[in-house]
PDB file of N, CA, C, O and CB in Angstrom:
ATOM      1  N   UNK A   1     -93.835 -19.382  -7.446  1.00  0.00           N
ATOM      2  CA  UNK A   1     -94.876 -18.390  -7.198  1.00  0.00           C
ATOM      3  C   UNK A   1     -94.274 -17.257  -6.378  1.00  0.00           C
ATOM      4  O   UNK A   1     -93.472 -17.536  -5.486  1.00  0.00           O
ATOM      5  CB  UNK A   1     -96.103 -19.023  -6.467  1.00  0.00           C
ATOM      6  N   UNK A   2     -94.581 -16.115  -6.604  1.00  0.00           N
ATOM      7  CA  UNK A   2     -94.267 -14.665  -6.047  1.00  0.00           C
ATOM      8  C   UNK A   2     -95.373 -14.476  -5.382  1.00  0.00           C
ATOM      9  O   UNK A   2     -96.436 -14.845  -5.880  1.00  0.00           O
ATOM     10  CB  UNK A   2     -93.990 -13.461  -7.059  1.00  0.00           C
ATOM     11  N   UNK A   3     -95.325 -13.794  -3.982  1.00  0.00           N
ATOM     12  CA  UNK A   3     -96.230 -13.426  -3.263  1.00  0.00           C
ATOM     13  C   UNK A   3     -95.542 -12.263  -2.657  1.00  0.00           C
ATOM     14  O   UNK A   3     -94.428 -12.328  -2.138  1.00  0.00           O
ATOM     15  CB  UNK A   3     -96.758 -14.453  -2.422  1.00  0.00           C
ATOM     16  N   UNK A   4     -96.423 -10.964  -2.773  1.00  0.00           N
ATOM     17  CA  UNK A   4     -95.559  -9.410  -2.503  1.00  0.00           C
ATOM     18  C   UNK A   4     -97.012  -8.752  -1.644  1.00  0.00           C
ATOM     19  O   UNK A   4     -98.122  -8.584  -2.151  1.00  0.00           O
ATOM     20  CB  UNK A   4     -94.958  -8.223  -4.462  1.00  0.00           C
ATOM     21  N   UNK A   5     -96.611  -8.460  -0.239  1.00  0.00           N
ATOM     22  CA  UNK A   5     -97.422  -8.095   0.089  1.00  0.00           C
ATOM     23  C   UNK A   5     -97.203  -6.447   0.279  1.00  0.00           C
ATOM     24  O   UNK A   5     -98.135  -5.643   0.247  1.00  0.00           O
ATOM     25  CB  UNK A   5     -97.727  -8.911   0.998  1.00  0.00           C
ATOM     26  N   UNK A   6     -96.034  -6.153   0.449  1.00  0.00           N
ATOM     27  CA  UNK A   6     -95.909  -4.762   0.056  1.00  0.00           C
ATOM     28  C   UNK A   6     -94.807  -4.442  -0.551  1.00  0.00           C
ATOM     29  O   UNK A   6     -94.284  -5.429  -1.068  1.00  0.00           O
ATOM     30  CB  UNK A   6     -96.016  -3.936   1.030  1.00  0.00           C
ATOM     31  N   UNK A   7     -93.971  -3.019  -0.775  1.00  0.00           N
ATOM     32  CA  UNK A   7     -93.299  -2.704  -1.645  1.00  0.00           C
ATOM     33  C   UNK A   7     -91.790  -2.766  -1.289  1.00  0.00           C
ATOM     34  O   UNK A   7     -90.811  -2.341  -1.902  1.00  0.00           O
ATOM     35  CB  UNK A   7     -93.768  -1.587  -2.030  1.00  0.00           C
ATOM     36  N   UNK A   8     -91.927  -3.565   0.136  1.00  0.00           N
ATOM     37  CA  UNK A   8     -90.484  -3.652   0.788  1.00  0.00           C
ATOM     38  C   UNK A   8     -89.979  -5.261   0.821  1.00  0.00           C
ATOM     39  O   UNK A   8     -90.640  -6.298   0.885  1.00  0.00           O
ATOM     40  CB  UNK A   8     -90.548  -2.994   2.468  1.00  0.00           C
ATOM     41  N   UNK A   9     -88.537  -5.028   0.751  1.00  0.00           N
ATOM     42  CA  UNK A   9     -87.984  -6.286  -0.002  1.00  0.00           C
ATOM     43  C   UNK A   9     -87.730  -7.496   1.165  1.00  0.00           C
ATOM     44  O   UNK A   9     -86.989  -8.446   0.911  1.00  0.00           O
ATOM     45  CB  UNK A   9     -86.421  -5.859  -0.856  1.00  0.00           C
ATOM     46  N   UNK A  10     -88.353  -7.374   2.332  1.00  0.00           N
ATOM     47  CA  UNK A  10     -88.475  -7.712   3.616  1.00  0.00           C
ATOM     48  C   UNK A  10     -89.761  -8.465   3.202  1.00  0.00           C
ATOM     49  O   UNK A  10     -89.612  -9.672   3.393  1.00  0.00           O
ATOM     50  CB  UNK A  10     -88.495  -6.506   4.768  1.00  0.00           C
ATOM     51  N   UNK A  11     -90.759  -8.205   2.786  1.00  0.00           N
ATOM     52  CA  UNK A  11     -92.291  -8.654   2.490  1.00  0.00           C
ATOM     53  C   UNK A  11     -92.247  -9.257   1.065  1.00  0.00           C
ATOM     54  O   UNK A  11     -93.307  -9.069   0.470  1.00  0.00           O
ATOM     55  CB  UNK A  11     -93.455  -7.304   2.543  1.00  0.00           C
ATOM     56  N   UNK A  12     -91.456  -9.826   0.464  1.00  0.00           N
ATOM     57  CA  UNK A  12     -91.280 -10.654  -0.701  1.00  0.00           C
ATOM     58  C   UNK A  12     -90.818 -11.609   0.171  1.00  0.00           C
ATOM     59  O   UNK A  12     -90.006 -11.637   1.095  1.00  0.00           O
ATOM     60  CB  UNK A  12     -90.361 -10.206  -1.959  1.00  0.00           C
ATOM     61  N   UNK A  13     -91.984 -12.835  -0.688  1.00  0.00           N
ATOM     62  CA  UNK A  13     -91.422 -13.807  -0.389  1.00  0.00           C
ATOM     63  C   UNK A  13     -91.528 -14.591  -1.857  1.00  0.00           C
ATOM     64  O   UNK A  13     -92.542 -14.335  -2.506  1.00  0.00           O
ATOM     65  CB  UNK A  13     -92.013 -14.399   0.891  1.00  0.00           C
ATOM     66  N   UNK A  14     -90.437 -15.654  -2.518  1.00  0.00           N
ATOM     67  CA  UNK A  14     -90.251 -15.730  -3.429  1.00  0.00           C
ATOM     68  C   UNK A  14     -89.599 -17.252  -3.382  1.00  0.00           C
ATOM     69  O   UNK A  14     -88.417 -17.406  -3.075  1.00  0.00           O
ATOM     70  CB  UNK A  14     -89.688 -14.598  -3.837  1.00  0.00           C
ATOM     71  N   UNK A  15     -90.666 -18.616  -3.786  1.00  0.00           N
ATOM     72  CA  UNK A  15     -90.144 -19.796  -3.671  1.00  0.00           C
ATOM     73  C   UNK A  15     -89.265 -19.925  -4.652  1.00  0.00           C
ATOM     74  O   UNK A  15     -89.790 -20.221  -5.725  1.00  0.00           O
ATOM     75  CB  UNK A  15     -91.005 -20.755  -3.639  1.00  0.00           C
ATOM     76  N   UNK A  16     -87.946 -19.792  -4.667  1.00  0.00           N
ATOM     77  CA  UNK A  16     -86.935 -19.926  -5.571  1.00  0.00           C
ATOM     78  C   UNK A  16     -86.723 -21.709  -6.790  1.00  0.00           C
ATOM     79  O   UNK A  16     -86.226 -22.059  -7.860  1.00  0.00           O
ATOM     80  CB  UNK A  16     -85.631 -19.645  -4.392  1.00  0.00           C
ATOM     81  N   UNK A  17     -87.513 -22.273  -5.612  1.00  0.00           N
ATOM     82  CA  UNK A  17     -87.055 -23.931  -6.583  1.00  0.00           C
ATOM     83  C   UNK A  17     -88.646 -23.883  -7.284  1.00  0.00           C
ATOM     84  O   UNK A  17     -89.206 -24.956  -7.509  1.00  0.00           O
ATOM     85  CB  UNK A  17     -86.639 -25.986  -5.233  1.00  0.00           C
ATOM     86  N   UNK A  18     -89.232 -22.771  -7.564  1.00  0.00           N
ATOM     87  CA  UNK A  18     -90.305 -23.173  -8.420  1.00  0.00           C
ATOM     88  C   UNK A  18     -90.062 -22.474  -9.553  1.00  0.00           C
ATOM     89  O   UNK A  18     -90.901 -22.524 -10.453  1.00  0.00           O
ATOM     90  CB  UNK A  18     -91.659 -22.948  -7.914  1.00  0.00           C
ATOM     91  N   UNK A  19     -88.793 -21.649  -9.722  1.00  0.00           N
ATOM     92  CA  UNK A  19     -87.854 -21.394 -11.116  1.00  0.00           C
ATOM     93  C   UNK A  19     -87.555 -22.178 -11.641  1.00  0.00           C
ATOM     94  O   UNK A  19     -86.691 -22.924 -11.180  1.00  0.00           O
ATOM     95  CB  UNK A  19     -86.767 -20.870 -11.150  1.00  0.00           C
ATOM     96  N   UNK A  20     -88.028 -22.361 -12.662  1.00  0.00           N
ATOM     97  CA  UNK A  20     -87.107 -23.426 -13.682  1.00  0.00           C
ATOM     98  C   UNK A  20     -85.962 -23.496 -13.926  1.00  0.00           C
ATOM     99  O   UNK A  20     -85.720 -22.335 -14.254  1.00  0.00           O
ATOM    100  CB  UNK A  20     -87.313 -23.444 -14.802  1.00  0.00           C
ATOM    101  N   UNK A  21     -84.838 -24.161 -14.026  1.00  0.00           N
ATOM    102  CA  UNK A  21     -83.497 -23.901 -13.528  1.00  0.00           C
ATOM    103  C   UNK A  21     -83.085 -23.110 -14.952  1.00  0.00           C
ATOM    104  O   UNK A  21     -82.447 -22.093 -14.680  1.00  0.00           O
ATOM    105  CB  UNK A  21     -82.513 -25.413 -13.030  1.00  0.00           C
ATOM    106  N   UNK A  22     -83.292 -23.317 -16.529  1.00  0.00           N
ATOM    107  CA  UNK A  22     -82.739 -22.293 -17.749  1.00  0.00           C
ATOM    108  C   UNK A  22     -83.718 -20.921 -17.052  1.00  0.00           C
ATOM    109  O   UNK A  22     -82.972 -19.995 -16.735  1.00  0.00           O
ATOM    110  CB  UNK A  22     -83.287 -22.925 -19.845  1.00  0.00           C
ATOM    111  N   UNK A  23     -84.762 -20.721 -16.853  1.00  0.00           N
ATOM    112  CA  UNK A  23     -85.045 -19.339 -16.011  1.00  0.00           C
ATOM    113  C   UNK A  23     -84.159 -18.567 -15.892  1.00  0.00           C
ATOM    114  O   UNK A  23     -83.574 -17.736 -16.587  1.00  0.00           O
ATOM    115  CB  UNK A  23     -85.402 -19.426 -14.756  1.00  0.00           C
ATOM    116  N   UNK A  24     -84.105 -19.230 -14.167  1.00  0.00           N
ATOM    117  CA  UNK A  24     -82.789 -18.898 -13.386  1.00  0.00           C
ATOM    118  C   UNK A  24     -81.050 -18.988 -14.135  1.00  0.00           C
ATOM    119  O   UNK A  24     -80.244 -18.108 -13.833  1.00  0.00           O
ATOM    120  CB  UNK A  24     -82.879 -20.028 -12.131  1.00  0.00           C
ATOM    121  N   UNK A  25     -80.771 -19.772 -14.797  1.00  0.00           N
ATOM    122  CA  UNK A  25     -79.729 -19.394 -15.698  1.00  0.00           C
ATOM    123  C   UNK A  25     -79.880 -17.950 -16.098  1.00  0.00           C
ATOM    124  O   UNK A  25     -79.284 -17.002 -15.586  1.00  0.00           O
ATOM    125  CB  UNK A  25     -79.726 -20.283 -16.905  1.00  0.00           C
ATOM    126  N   UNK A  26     -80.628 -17.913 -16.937  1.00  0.00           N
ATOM    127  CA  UNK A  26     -81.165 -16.503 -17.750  1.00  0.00           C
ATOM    128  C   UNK A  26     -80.871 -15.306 -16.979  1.00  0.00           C
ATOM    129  O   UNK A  26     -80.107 -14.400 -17.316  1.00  0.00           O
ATOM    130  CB  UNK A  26     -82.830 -16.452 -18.013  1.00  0.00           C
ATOM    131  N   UNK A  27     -81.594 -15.396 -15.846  1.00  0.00           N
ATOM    132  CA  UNK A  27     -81.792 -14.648 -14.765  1.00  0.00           C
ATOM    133  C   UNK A  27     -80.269 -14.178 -14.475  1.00  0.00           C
ATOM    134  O   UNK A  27     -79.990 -12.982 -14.396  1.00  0.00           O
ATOM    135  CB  UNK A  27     -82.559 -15.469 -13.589  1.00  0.00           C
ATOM    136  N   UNK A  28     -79.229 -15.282 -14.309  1.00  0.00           N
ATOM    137  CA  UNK A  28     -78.309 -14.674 -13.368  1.00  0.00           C
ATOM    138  C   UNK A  28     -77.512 -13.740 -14.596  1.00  0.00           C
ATOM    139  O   UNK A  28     -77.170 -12.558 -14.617  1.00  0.00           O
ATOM    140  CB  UNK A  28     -77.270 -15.929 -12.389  1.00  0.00           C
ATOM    141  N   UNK A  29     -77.405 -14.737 -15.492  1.00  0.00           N
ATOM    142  CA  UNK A  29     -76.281 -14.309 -16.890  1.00  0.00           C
ATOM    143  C   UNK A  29     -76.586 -12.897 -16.759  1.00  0.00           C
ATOM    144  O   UNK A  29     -75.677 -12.138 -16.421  1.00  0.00           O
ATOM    145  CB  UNK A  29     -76.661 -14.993 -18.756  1.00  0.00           C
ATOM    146  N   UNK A  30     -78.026 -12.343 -17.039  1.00  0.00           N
ATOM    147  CA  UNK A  30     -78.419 -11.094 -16.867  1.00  0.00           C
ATOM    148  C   UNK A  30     -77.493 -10.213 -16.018  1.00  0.00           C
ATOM    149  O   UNK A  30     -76.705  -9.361 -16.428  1.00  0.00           O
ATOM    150  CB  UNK A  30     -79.674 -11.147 -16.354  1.00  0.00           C
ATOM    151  N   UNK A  31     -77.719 -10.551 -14.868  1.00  0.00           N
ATOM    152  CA  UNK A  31     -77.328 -10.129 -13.638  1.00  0.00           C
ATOM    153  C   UNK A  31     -75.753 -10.075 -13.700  1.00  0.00           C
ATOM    154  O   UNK A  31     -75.065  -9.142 -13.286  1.00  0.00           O
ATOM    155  CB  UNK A  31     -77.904 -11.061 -12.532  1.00  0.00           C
ATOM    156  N   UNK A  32     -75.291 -11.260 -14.298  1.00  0.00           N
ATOM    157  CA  UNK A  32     -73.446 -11.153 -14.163  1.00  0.00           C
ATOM    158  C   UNK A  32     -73.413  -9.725 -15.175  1.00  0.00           C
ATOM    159  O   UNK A  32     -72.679  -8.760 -14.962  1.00  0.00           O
ATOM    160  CB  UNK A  32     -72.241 -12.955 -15.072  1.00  0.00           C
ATOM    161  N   UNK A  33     -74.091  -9.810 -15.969  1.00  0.00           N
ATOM    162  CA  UNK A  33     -73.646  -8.632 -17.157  1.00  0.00           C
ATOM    163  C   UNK A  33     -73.762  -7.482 -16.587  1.00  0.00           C
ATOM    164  O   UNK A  33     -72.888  -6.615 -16.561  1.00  0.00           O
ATOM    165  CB  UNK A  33     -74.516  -8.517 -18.518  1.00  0.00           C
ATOM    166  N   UNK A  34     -75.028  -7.409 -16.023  1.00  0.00           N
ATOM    167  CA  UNK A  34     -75.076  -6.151 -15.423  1.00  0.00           C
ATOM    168  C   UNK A  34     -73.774  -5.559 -14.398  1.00  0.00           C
ATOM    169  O   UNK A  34     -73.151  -4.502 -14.502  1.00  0.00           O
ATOM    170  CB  UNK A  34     -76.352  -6.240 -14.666  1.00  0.00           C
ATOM    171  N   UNK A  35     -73.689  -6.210 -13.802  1.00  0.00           N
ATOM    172  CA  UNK A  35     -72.645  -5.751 -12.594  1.00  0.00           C
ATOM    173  C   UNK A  35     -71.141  -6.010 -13.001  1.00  0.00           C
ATOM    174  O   UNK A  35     -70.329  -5.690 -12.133  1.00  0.00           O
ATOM    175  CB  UNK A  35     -72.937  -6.657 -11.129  1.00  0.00           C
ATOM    176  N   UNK A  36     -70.691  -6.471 -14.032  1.00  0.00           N
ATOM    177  CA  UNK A  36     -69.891  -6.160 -15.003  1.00  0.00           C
ATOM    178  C   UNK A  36     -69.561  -4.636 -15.607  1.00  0.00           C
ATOM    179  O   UNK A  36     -68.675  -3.782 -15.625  1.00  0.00           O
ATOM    180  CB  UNK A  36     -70.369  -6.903 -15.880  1.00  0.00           C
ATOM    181  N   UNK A  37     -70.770  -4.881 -16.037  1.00  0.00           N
ATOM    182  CA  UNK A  37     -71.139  -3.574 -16.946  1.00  0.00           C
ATOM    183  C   UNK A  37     -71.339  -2.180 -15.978  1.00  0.00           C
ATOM    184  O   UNK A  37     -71.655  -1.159 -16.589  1.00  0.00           O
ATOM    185  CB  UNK A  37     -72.716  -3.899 -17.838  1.00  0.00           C
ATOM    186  N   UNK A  38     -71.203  -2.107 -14.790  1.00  0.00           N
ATOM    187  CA  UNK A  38     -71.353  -1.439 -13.829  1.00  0.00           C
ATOM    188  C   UNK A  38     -69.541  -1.230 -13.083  1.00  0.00           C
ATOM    189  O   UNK A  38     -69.029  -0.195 -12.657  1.00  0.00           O
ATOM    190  CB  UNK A  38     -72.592  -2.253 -12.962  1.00  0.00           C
ATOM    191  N   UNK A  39     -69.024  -2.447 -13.150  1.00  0.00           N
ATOM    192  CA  UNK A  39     -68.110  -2.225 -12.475  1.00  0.00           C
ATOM    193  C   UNK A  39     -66.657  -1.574 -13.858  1.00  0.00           C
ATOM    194  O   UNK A  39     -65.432  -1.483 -13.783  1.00  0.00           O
ATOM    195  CB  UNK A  39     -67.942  -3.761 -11.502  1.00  0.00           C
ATOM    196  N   UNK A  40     -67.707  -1.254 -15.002  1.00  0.00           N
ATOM    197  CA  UNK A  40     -66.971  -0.700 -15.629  1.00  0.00           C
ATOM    198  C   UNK A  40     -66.371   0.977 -15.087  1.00  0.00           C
ATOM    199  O   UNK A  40     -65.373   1.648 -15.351  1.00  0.00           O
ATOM    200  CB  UNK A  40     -67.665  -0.840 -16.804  1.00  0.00           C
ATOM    201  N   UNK A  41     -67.186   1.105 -14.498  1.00  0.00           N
ATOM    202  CA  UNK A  41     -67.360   2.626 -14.140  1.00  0.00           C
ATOM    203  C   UNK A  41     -66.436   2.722 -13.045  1.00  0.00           C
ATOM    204  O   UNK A  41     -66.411   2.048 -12.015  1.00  0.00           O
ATOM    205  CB  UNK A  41     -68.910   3.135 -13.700  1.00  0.00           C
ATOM    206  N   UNK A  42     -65.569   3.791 -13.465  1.00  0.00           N
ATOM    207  CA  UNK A  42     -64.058   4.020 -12.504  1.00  0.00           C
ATOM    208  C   UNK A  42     -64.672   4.248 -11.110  1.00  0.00           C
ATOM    209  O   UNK A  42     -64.304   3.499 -10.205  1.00  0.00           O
ATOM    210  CB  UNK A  42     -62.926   5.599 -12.994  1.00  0.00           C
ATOM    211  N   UNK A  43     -65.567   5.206 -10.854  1.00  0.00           N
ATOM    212  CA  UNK A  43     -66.284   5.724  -9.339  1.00  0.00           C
ATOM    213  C   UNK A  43     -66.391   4.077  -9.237  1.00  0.00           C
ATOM    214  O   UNK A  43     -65.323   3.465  -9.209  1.00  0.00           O
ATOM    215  CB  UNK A  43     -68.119   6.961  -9.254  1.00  0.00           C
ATOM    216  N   UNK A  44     -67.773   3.244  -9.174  1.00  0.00           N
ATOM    217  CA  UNK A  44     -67.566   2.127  -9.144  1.00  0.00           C
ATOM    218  C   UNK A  44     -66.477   1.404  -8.388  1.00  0.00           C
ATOM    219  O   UNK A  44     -66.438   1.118  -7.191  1.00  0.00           O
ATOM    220  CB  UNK A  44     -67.556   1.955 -10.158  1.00  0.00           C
ATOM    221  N   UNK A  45     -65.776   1.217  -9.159  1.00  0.00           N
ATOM    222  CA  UNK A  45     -64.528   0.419  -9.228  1.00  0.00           C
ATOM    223  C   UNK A  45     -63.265   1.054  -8.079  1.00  0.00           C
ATOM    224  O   UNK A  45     -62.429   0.321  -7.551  1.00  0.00           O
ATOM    225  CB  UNK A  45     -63.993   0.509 -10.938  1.00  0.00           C
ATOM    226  N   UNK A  46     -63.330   2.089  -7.924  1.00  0.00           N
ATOM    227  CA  UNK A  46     -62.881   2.963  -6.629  1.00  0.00           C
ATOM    228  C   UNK A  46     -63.595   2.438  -5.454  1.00  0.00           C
ATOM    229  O   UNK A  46     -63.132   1.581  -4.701  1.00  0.00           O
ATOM    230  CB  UNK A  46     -63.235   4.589  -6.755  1.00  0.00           C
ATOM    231  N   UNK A  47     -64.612   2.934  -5.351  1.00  0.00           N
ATOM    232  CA  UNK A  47     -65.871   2.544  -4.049  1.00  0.00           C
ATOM    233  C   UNK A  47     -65.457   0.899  -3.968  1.00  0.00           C
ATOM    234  O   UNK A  47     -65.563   0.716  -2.755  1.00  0.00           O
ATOM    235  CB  UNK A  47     -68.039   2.839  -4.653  1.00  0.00           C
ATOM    236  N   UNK A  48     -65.264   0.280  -4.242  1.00  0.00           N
ATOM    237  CA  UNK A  48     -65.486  -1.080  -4.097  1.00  0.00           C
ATOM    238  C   UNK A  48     -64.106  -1.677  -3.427  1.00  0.00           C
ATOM    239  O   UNK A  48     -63.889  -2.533  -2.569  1.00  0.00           O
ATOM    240  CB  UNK A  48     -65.878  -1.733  -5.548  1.00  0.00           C
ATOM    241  N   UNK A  49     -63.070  -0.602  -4.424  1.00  0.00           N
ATOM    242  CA  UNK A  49     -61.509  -1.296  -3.457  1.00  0.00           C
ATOM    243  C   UNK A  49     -61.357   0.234  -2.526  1.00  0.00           C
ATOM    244  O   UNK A  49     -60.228   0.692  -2.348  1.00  0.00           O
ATOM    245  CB  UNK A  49     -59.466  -1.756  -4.865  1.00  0.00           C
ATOM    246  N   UNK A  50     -62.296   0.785  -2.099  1.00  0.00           N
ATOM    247  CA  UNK A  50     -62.312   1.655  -0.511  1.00  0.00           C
ATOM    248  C   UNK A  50     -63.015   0.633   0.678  1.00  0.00           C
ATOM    249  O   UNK A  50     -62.743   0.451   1.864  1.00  0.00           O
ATOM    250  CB  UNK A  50     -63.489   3.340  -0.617  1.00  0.00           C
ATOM    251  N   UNK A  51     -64.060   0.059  -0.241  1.00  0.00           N
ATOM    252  CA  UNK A  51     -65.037  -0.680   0.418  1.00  0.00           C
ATOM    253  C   UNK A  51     -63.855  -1.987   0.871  1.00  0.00           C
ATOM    254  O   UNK A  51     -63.977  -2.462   2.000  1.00  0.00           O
ATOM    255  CB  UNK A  51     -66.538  -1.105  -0.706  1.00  0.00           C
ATOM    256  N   UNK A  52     -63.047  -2.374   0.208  1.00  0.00           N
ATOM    257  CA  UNK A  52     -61.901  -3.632   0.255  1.00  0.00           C
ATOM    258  C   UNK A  52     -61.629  -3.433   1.464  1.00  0.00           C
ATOM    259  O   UNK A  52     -62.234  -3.952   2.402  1.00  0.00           O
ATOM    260  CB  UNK A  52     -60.505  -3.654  -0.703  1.00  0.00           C
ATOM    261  N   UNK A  53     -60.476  -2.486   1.572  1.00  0.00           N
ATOM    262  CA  UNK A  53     -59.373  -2.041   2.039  1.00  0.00           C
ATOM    263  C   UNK A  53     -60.319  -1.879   3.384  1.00  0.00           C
ATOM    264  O   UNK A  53     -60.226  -2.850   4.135  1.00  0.00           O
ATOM    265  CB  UNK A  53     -58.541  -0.754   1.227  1.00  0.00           C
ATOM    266  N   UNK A  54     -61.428  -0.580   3.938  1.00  0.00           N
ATOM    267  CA  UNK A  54     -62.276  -1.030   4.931  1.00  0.00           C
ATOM    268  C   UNK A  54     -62.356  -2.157   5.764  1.00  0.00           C
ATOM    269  O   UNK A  54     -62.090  -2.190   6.966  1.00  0.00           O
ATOM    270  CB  UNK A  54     -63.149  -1.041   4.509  1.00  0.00           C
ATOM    271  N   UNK A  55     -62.889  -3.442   4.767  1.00  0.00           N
ATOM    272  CA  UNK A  55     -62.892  -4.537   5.072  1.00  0.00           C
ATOM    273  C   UNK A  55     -61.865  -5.244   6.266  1.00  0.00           C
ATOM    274  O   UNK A  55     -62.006  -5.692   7.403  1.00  0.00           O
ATOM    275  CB  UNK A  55     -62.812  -4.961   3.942  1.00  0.00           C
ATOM    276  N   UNK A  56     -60.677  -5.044   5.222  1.00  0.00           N
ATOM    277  CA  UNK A  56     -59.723  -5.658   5.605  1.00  0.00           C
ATOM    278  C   UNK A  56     -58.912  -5.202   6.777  1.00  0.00           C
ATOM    279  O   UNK A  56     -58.038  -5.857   7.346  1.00  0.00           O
ATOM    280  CB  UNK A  56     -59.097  -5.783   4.644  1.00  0.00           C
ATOM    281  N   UNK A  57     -59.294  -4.061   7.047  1.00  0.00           N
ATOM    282  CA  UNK A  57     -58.771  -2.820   8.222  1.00  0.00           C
ATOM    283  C   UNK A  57     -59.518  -3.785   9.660  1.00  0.00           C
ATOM    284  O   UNK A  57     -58.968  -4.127  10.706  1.00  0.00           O
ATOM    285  CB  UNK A  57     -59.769  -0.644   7.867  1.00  0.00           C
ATOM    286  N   UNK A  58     -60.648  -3.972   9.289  1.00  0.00           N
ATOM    287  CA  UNK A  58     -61.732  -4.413  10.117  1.00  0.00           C
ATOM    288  C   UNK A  58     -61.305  -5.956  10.651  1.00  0.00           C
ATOM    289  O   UNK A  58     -61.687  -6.505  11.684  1.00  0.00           O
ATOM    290  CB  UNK A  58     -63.186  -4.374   9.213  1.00  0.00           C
ATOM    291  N   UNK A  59     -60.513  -6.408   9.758  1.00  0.00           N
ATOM    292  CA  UNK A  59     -60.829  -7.532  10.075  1.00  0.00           C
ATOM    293  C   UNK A  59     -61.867  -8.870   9.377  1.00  0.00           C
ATOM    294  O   UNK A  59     -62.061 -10.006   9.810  1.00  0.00           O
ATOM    295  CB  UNK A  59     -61.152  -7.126  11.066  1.00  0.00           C
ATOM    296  N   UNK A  60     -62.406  -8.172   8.128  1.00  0.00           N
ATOM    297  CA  UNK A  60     -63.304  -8.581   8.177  1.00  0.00           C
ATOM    298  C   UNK A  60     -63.130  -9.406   6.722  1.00  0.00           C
ATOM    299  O   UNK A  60     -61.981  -9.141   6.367  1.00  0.00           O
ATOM    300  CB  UNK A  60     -64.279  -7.612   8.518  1.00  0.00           C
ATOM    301  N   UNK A  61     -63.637 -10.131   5.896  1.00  0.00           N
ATOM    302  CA  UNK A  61     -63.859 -11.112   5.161  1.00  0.00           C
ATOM    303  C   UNK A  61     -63.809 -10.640   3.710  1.00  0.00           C
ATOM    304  O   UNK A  61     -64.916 -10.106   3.636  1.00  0.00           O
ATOM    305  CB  UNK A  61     -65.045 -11.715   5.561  1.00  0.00           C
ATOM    306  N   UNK A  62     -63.116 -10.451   2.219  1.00  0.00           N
ATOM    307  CA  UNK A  62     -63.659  -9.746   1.250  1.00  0.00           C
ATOM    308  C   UNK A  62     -63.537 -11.157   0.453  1.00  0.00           C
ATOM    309  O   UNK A  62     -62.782 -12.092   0.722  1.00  0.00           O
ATOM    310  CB  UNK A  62     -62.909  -8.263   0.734  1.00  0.00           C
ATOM    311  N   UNK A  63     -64.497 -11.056  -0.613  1.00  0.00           N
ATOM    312  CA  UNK A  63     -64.549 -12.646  -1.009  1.00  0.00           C
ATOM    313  C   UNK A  63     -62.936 -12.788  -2.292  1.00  0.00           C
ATOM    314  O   UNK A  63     -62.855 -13.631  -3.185  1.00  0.00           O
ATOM    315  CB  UNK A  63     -66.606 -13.062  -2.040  1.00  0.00           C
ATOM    316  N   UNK A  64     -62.160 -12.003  -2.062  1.00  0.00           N
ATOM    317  CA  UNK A  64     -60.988 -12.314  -2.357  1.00  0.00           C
ATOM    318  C   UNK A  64     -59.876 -13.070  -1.494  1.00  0.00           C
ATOM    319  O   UNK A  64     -59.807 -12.812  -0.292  1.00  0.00           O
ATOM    320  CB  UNK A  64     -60.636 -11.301  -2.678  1.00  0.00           C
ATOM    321  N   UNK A  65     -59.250 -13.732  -1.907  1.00  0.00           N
ATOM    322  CA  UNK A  65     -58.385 -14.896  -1.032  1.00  0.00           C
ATOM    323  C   UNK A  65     -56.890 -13.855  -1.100  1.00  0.00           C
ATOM    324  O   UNK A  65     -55.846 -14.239  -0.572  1.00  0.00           O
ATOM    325  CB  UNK A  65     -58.218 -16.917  -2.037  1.00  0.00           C
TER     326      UNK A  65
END
């Protein structure tokens, strides 16, 4: 069940295990494609290893090993 009390993503609340798990399959496959299909895009794909390199300046964690 979804319960949205306003239009901010702070005020969703969203019981996740009352997805049916092929749903949620569905759901993500979607989602992998999309951001695939996004990280086709050179800007994209720039921003993301600026966003790296940032990271790593920092100190900080990129989910690459």
């Amino acid at each position: 069940m979804k319960v949205v009390q306003t239009r901010t993503p702070g005020a969703a609340a969203v019981d996740f295990g009352a997805i049916p798990s092929h749903q949620s399959d569905a759901m993500c496959r979607t989602l992998i494609g999309c951001v695939g299909r996004l990280f086709e895009n050179p800007a994209v794909t720039a921003d993301y290893k600026r966003w790296q390199q940032e990271r790593q300046q920092k100190g900080g964690n990129t989910c690459n090993p």
